[in-house]
ZADO-1210 file (C-alpha; in nm, 4 decimals, padded with zeros to 6 digits):
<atoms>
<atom x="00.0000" y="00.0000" z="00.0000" code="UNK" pos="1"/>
<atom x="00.1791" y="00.3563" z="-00.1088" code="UNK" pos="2"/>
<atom x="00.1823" y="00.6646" z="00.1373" code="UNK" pos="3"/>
<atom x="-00.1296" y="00.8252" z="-00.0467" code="UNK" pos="4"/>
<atom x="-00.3635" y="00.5314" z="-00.0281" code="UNK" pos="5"/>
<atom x="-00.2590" y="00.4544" z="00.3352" code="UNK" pos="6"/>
<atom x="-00.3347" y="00.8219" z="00.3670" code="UNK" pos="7"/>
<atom x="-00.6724" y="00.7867" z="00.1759" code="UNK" pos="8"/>
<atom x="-00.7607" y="00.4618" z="00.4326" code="UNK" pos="9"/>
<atom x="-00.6800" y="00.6820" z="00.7462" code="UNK" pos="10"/>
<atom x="-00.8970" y="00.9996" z="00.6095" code="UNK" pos="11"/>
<atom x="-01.1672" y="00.7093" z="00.5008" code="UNK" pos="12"/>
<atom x="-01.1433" y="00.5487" z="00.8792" code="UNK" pos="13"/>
<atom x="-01.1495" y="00.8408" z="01.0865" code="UNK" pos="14"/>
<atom x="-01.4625" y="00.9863" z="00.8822" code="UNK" pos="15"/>
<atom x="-01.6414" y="00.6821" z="00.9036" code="UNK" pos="16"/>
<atom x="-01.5655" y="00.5947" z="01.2730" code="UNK" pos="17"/>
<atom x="-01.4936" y="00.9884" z="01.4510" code="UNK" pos="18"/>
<atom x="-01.7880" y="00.9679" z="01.6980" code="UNK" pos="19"/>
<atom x="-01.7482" y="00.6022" z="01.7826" code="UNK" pos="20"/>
<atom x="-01.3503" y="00.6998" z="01.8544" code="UNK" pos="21"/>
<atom x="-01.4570" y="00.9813" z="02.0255" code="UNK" pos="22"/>
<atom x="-01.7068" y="00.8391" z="02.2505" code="UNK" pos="23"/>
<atom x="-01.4652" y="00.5393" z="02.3118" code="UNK" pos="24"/>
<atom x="-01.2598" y="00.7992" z="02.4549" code="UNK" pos="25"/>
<atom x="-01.4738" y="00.9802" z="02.6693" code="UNK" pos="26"/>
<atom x="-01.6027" y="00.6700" z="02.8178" code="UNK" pos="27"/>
<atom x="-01.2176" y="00.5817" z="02.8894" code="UNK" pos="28"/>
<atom x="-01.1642" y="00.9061" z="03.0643" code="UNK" pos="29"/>
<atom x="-01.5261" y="00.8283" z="03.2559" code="UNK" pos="30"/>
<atom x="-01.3636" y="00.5038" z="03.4267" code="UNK" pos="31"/>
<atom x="-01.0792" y="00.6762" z="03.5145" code="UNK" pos="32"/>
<atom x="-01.2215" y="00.9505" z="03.7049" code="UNK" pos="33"/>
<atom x="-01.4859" y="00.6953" z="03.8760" code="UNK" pos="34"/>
<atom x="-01.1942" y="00.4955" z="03.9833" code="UNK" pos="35"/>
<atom x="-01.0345" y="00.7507" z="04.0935" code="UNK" pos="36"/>
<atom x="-01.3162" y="00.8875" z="04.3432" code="UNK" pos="37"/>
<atom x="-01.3856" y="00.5441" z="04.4249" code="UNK" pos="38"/>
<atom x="-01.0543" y="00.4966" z="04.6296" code="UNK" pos="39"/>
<atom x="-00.9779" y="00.1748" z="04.7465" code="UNK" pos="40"/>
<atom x="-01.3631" y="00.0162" z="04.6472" code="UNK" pos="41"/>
<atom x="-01.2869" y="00.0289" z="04.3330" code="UNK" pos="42"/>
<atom x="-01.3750" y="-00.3036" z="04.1672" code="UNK" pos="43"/>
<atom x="-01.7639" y="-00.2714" z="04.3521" code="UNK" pos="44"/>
<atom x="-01.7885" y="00.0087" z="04.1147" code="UNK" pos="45"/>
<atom x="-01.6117" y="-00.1346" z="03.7942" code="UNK" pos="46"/>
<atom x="-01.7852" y="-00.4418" z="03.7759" code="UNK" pos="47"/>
<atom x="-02.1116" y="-00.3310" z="03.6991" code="UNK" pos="48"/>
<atom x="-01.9259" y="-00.0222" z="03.5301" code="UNK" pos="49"/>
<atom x="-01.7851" y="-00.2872" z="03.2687" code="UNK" pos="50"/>
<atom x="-02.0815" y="-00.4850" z="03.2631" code="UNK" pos="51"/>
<atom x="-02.3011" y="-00.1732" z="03.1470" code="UNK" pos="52"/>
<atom x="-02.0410" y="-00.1104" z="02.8450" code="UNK" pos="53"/>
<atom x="-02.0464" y="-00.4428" z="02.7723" code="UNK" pos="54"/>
<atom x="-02.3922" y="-00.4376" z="02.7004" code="UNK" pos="55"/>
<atom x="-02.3525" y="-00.0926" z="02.5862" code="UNK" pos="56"/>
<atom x="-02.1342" y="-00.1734" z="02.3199" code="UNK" pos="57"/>
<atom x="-02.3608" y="-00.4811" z="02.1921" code="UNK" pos="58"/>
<atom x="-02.6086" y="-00.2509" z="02.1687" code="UNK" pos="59"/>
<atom x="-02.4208" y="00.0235" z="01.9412" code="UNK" pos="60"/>
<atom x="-02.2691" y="-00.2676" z="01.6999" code="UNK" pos="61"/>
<atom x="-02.6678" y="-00.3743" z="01.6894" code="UNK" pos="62"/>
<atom x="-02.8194" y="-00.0521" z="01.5687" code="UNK" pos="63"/>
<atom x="-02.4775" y="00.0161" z="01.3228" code="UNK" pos="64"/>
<atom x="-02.5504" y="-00.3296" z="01.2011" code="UNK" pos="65"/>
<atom x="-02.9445" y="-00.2138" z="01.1454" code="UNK" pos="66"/>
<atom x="-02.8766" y="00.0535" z="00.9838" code="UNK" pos="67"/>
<atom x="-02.5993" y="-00.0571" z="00.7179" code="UNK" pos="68"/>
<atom x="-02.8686" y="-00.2747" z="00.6124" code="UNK" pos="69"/>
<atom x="-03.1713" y="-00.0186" z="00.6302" code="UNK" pos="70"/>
<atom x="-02.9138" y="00.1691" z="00.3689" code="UNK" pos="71"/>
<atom x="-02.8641" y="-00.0830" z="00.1658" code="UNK" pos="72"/>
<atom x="-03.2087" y="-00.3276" z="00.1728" code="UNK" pos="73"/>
<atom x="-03.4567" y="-00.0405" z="00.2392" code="UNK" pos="74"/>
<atom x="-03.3559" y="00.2839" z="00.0762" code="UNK" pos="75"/>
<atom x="-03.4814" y="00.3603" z="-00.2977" code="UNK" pos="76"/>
<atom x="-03.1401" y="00.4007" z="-00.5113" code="UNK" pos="77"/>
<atom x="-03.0910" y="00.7092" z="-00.7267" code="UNK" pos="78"/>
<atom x="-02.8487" y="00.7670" z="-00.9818" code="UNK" pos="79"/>
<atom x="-02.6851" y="01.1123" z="-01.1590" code="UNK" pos="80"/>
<atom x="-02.4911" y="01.0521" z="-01.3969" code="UNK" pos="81"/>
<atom x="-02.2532" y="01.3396" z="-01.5603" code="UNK" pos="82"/>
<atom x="-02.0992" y="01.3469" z="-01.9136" code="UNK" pos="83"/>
<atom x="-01.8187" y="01.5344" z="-02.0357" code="UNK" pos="84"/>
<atom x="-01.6376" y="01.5643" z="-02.3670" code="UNK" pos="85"/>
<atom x="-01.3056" y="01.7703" z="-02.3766" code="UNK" pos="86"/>
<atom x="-01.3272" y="01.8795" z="-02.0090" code="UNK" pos="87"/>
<atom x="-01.6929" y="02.0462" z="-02.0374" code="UNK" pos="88"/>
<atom x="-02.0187" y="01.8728" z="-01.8794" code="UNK" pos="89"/>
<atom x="-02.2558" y="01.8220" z="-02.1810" code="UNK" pos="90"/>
<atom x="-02.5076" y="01.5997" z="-02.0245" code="UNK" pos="91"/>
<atom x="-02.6490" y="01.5222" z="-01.7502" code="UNK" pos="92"/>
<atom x="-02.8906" y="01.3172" z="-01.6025" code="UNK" pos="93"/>
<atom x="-02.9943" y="01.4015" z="-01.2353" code="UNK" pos="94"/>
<atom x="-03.1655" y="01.1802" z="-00.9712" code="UNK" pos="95"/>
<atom x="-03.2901" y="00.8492" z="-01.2305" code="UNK" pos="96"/>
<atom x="-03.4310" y="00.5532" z="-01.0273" code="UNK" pos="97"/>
<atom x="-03.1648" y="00.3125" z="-00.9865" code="UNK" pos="98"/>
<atom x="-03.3088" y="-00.0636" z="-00.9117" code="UNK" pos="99"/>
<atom x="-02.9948" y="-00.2163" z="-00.7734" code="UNK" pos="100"/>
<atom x="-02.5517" y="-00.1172" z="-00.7678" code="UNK" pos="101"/>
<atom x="-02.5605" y="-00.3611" z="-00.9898" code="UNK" pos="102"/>
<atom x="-02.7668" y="-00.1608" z="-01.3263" code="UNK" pos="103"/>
<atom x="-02.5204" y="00.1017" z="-01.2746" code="UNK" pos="104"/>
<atom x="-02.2643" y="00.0949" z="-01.5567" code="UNK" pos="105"/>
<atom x="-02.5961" y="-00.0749" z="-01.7915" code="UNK" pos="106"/>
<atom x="-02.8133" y="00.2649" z="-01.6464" code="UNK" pos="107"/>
<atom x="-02.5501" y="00.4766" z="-01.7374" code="UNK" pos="108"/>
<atom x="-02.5250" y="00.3609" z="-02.0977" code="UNK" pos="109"/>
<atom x="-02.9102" y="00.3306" z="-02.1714" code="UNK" pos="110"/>
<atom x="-02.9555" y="00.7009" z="-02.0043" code="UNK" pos="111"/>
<atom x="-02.7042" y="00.8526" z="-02.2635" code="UNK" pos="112"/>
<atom x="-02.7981" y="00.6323" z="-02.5762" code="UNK" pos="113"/>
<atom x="-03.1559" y="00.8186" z="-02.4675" code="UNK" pos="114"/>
<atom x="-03.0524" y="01.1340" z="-02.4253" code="UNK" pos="115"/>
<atom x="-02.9081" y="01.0947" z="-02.7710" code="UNK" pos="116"/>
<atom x="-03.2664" y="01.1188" z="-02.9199" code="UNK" pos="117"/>
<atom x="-03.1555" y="00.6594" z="-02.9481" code="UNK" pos="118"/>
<atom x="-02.9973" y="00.7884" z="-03.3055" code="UNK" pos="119"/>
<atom x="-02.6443" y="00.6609" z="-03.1605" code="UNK" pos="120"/>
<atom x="-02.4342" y="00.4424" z="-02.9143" code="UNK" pos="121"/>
<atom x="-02.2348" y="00.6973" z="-02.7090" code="UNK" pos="122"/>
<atom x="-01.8255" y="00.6744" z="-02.7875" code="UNK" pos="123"/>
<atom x="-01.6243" y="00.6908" z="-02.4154" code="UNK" pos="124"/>
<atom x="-01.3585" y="00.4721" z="-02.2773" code="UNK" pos="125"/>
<atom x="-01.5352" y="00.2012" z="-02.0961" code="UNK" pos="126"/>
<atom x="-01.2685" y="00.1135" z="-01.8659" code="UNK" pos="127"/>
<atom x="-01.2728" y="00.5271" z="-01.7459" code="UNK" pos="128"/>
<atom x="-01.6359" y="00.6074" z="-01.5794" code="UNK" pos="129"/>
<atom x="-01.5807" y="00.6576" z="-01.2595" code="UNK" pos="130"/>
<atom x="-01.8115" y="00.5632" z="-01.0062" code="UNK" pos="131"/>
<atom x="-01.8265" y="00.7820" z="-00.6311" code="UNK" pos="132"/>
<atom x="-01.9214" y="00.5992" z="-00.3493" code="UNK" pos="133"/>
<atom x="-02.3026" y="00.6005" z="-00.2689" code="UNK" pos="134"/>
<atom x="-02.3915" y="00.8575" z="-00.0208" code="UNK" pos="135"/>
<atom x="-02.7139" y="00.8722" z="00.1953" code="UNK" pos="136"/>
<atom x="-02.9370" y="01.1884" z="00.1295" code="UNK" pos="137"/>
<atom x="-02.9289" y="01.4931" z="00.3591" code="UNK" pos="138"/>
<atom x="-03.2903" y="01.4361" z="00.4389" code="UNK" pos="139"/>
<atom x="-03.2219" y="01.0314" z="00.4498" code="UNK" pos="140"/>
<atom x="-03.4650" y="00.9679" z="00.1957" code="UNK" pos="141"/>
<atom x="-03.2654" y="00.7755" z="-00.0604" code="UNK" pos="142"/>
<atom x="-02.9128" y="00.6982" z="-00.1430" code="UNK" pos="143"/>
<atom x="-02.6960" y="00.8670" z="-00.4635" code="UNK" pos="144"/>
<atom x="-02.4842" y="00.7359" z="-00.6394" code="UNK" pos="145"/>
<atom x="-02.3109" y="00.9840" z="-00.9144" code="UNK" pos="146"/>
<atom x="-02.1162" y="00.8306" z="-01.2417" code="UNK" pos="147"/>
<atom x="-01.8775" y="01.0194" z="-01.4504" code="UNK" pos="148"/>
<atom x="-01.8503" y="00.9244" z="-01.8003" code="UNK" pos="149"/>
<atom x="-01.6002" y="01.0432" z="-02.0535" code="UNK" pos="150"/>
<atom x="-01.6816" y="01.0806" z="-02.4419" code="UNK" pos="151"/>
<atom x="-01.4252" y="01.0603" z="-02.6861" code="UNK" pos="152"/>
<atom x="-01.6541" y="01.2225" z="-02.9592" code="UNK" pos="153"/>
<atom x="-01.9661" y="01.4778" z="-02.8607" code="UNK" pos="154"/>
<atom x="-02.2841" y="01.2772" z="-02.9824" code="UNK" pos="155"/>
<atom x="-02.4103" y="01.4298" z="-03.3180" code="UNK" pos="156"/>
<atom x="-02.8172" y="01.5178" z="-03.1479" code="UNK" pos="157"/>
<atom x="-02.6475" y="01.8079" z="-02.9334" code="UNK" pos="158"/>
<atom x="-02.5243" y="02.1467" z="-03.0281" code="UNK" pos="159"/>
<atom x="-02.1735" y="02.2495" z="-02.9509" code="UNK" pos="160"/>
<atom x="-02.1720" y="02.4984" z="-02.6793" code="UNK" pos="161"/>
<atom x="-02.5030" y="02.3569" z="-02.5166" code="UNK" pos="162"/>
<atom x="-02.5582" y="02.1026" z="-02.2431" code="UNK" pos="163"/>
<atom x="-02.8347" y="01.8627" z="-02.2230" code="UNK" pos="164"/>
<atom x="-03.0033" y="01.7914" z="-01.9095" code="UNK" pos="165"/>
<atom x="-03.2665" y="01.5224" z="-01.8125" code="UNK" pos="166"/>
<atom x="-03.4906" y="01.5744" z="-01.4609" code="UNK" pos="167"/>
<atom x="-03.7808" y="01.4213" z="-01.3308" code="UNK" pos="168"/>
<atom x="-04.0340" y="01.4091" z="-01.4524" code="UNK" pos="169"/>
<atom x="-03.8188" y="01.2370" z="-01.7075" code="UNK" pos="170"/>
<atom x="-04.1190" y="01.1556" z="-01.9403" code="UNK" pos="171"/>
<atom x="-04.3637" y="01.4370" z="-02.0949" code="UNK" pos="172"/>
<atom x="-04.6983" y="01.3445" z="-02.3201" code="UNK" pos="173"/>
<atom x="-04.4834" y="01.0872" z="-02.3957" code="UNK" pos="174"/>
<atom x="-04.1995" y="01.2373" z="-02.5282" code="UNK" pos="175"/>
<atom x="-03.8435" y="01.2597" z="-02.3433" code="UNK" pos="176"/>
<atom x="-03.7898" y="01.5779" z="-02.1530" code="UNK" pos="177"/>
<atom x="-03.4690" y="01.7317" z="-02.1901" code="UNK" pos="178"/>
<atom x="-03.3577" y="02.0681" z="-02.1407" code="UNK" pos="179"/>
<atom x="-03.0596" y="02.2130" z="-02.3183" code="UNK" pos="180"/>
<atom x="-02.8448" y="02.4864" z="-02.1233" code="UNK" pos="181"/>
<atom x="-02.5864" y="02.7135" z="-02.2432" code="UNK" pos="182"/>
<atom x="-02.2752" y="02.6126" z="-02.1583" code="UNK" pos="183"/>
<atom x="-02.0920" y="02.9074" z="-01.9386" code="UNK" pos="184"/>
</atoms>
């Protein structure tokens, strides 16, 4: 493992587990102090002292274990998905229905062949979209997942200097509905 991805797992760890660190802590300097005022009866406090973080503890790992899989069993999946050719975003496609991690890379593909009016397969390097990891929702309501792909040419249906967009409602009297920006 190099410097920057042992760097990368530290920054990863400490975001994922500050508040069970920091409790950990506090609950460490707790004990100390209470054996500390205790004196020399000590162990008739620590005893049930450890036996309440034992059970403590099995609770916390419970509810983390709950919620992982809330996330991932319960939680509807959505998916943006950003295209670029030359450096510039010229589609996008914010906040599609994902059914599984799984359709992401095939979801991907069939947004952009439809945001291409289905008149051509999109030309990228398939071994280059790039994938962030999902993230829960600020109002916990769903979990995102964003893709970025890179074209190699700019499909022929959009206008140079413009940049397509595709929102929900994502289908209009029955016709796609798209929305073309300037590009700034």
């Amino acid at each position: 493992m190099t410097f920057k991805q042992r760097k990368q797992f530290w920054q990863f760890a400490w975001k994922q587990s500050r508040g069970r660190i920091l409790l950990g802590v506090a609950v460490v300097l707790a004990v100390v102090l209470v054996l500390s005022i205790a004196g020399s009866g000590w162990w008739n406090v620590t005893d049930p002292l450890i036996t309440f973080l034992t059970l403590a503890v099995a609770c916390f790992i419970g509810y983390q274990q709950m919620r992982e899989e809330w996330v991932e069993a319960y939680l509807p999946k959505r998916l943006t998905a950003h295209y670029y050719h030359n450096r510039r975003e010229v589609m996008r496609c914010e906040h599609a229905r994902l059914a599984g991690e799984a359709d992401i890379r095939a979801l991907t593909q069939q947004i952009g062949w439809q945001m291409n009016h289905v008149k051509e397969q999109l030309k990228f390097v398939a071994p280059e979209i790039e994938a962030s990891p999902p993230e829960v929702s600020q109002d916990g309501s769903y979990v995102h997942y964003v893709v970025t792909v890179h074209l190699t040419d700019l499909p022929s249906t959009l206008s140079p200097g413009k940049r397509r967009v595709w929102r929900d409602p994502f289908i209009q009297n029955g016709t796609y509905s798209f929305q073309d920006e300037s590009l700034e």
